[in-house]
C-alpha positions in Angstrom: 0.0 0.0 0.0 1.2 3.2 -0.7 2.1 5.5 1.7 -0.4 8.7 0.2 -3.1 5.6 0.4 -2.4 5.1 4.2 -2.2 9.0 4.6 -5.3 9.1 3.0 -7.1 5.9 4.9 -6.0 6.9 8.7 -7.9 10.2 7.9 -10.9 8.3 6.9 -13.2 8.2 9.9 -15.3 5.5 8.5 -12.2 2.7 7.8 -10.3 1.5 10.5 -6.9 2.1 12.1 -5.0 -1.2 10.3 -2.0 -1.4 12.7 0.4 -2.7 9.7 -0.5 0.2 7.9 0.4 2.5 10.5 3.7 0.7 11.1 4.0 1.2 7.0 4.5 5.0 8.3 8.4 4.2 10.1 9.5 4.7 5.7 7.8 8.3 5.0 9.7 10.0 2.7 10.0 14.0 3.4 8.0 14.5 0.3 5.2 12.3 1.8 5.8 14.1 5.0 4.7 17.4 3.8 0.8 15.5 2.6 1.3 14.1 6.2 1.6 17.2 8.2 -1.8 19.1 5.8 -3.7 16.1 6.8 -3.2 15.5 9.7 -4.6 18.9 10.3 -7.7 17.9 8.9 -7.9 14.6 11.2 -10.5 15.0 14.4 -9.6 15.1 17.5 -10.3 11.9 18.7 -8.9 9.6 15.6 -5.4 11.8 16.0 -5.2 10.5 19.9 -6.0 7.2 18.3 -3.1 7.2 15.6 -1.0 8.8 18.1 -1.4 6.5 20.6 -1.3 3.4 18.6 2.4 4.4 16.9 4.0 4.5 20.2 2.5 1.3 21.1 4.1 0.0 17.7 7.5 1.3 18.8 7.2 -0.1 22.3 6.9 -3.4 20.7 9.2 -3.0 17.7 12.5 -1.0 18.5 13.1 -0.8 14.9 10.2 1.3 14.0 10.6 4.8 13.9 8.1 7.7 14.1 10.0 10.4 15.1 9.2 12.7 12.1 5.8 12.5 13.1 6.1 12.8 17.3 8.2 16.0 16.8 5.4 17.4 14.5 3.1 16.2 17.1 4.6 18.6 19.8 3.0 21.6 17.9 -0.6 20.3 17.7 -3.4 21.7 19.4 -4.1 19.0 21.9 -2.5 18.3 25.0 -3.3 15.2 25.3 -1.6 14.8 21.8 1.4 16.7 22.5 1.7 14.6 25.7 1.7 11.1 23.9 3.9 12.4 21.1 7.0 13.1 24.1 6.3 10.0 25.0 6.9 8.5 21.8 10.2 10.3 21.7 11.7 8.7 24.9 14.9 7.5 22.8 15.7 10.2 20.4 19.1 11.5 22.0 19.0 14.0 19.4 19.7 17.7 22.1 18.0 19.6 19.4 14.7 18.2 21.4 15.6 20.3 24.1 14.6 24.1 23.1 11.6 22.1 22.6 10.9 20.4 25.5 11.9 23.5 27.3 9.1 25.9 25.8 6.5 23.4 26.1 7.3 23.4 29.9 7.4 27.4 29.8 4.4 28.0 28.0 1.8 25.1 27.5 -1.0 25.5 30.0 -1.6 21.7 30.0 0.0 20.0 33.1 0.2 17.0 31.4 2.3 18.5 28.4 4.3 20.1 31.7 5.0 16.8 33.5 5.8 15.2 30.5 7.9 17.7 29.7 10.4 18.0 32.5 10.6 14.2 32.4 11.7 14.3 29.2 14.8 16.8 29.6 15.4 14.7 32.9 17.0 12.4 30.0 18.7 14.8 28.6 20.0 16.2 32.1 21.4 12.7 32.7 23.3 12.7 29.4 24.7 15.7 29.8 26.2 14.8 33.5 28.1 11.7 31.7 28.7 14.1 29.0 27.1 12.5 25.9 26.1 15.9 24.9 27.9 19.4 25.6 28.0 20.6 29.2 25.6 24.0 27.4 23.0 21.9 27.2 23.2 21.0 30.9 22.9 24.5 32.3 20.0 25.1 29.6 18.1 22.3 31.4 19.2 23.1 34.5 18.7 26.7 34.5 14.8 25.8 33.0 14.2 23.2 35.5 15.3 25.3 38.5 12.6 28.2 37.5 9.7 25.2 37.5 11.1 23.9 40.1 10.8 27.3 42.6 7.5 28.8 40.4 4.9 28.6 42.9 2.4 29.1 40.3 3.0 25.7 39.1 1.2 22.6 40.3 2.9 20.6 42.7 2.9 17.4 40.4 4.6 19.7 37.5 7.3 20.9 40.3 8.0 17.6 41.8 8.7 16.1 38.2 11.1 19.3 37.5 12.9 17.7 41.1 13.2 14.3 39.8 14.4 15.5 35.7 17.5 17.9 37.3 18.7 15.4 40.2 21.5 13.6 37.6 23.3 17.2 37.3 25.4 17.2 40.2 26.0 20.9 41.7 26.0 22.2 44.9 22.7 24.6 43.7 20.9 20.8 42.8 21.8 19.7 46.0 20.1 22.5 48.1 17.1 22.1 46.2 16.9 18.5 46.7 17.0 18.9 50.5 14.6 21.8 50.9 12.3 19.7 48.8 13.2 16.7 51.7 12.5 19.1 54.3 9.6 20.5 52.9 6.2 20.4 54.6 4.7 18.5 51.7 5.0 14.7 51.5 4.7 14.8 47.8 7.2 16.8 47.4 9.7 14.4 49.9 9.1 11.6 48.0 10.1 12.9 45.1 13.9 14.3 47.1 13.7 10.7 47.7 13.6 9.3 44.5 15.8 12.4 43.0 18.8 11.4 46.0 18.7 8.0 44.5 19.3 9.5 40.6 21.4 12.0 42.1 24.0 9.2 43.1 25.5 11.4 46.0 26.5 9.0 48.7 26.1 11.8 51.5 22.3 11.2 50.9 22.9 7.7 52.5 22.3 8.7 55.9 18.5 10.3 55.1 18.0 7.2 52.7 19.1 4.3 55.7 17.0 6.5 58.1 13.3 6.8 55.8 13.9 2.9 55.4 11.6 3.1 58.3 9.4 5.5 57.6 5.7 4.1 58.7 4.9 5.8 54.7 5.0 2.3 52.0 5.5 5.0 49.8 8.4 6.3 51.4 10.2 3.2 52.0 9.7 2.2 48.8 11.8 5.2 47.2 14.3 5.0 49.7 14.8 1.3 48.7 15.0 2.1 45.0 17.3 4.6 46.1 19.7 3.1 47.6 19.9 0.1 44.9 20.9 2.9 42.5 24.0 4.3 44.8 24.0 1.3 47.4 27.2 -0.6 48.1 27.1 -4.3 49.6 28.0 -2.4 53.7 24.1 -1.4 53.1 22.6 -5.0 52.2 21.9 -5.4 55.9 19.7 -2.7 56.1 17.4 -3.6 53.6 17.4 -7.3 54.3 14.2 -6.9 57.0 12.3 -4.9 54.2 12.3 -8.1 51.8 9.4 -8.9 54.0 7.9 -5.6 54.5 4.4 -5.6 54.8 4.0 -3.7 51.6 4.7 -6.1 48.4 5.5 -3.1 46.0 8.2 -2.7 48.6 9.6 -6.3 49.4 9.7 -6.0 45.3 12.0 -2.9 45.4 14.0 -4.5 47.8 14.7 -7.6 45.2 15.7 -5.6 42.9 18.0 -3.5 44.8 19.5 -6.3 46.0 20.4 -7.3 42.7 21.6 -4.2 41.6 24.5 -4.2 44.5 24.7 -8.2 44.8 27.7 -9.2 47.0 27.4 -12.1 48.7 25.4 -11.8 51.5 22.8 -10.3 49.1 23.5 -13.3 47.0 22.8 -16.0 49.5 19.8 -14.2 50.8 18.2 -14.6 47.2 18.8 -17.8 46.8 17.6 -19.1 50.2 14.5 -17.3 49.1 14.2 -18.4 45.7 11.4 -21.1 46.3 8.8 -18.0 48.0 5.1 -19.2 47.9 4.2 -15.5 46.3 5.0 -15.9 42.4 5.2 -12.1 41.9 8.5 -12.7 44.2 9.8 -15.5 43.2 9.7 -14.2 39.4 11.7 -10.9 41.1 14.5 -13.1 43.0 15.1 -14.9 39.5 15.7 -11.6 38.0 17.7 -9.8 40.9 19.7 -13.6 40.6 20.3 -13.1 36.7 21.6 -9.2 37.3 23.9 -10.2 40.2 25.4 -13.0 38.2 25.9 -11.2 35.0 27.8 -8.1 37.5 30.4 -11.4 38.5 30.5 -12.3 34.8 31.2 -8.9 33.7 33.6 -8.4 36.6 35.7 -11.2 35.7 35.7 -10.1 32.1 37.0 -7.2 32.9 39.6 -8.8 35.7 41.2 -11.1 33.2 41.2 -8.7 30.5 43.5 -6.7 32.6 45.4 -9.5 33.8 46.0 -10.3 29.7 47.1 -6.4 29.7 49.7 -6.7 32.4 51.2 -9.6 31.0 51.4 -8.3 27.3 52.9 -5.3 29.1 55.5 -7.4 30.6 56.5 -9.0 27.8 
């Protein structure tokens, strides 16, 4: 089917939305683009959150599809909810020329999804910047934006607290302060959020607050503070979180699975597999996988040992 036919059908409210055809879309030419972009004007509102919707579904399922022509087009339609998806559907184009973009929608649009969705979206690009994958520019660009969101009153709490999380992976002393005034702040939401952001923030002078809100009575809370310290955790902490593995709170005995596989060590090691055999599926599936990460760290480990032991000897000789 030609791709002016598909143009044509997905515009057709009466025939519908044929998946393969949609996925047809991934080869649009940027002559075929330009009938794209005047038709999809035309399309109603509710058959564009359709299409929308169902491409970054496709590329959810099929990594080699790609619809980014048509999401970046999307962040200028009229429609939040449109805008929204289309970020979404844009979660792994590296490509910093996204930024400016991303930026003004979290300036200007009066939507706070398109806001939220937004500042998660440069929290991406925040992260490559701190391991330098793109130029250090583009990190005070997203910095400086996030900061303004981040101490605008005016914006919802939601948009503010997802401005917290997107700056955490740039490491300065002005990122720091915000992260513990949003800790000490009188709003819960906006704690669990410093939480979450010491945790992407990989400082390990957070490590005191993170061991101490392990026993917060908050699931919600612990849970964070569990994630967190699997992200920056080294094996001194696996005794801490050992009791939550049978927290009362499942989400939370799974966070602690999974940070125990992202530190591994041995006592977090044996623990796993002593536990391997739980009655509760949901946690025996999560012990397989924490088992899988800590034994492809070892692998990995000594690949990288004997590689350097092969060094040393060339060296020698």
């Amino acid at each position: 089917m030609l791709i002016n036919e598909i143009i044509d059908e997905i515009a057709d409210i009466d025939k519908p939305i044929v998946n393969s055809h949609l996925a047809d879309l991934a080869q649009i030419t940027p002559k075929d683009f330009k009938n794209y972009s005047d038709v999809w004007k035309t399309i109603e509102l509710k058959r564009r959150r359709e299409i929308i919707t169902r491409l970054v579904e496709l590329v959810a399922d099929n990594v080699e599809l790609n619809f980014d022509p048509i999401f970046r087009s999307c962040l200028n339609d009229t429609d939040a909810e449109v805008k929204s998806t289309a970020i979404d559907g844009l979660w792994e184009n590296e490509d910093p020329s996204l930024i400016p973009s991303f930026i003004n929608l979290l300036n200007t649009e009066a939507s706070e999804e398109v806001q939220t969705s937004a500042a998660m979206g440069l929290g991406r690009f925040a992260l490559m910047a701190e391991l330098g994958s793109i130029s250090h520019h583009y990190g005070n660009m997203i910095g400086e934006a996030l900061l303004a969101v981040i101490n605008d009153k005016s914006k919802t709490i939601d948009v503010r607290r997802r401005g917290l999380e997107a700056i955490a992976s740039l490491n300065s002393q002005e990122v720091n302060e915000t992260i513990k005034n949003a800790y000490n702040s009188r709003d819960e939401r906006m704690m669990v959020s410093a939480i979450y952001a010491m945790g992407r923030n990989c400082n390990p002078h957070w490590m005191p607050i993170l061991l101490k809100e392990l026993d917060n009575h908050d699931a919600e809370i612990r849970y964070e503070a569990v994630s967190a310290c699997g992200k920056m955790g080294t094996e001194e902490i696996v005794s801490h979180l050992l009791p939550l593995s049978k927290d009362l709170d499942t989400d939370v005995q799974l966070a602690t699975i999974e940070a125990l596989g992202k530190i591994g060590g041995n006592e977090a090691k044996r623990y796993l597999h002593e536990n391997s055999n739980d009655s509760n599926e949901a946690i025996r599936e999560a012990i397989e996988q924490a088992l899988a990460e800590v034994e492809a760290h070892e692998d990995m480990a000594l690949f990288q040992s004997s590689s350097s032991s092969r060094e040393h000897d060339d060296r020698r000789n």
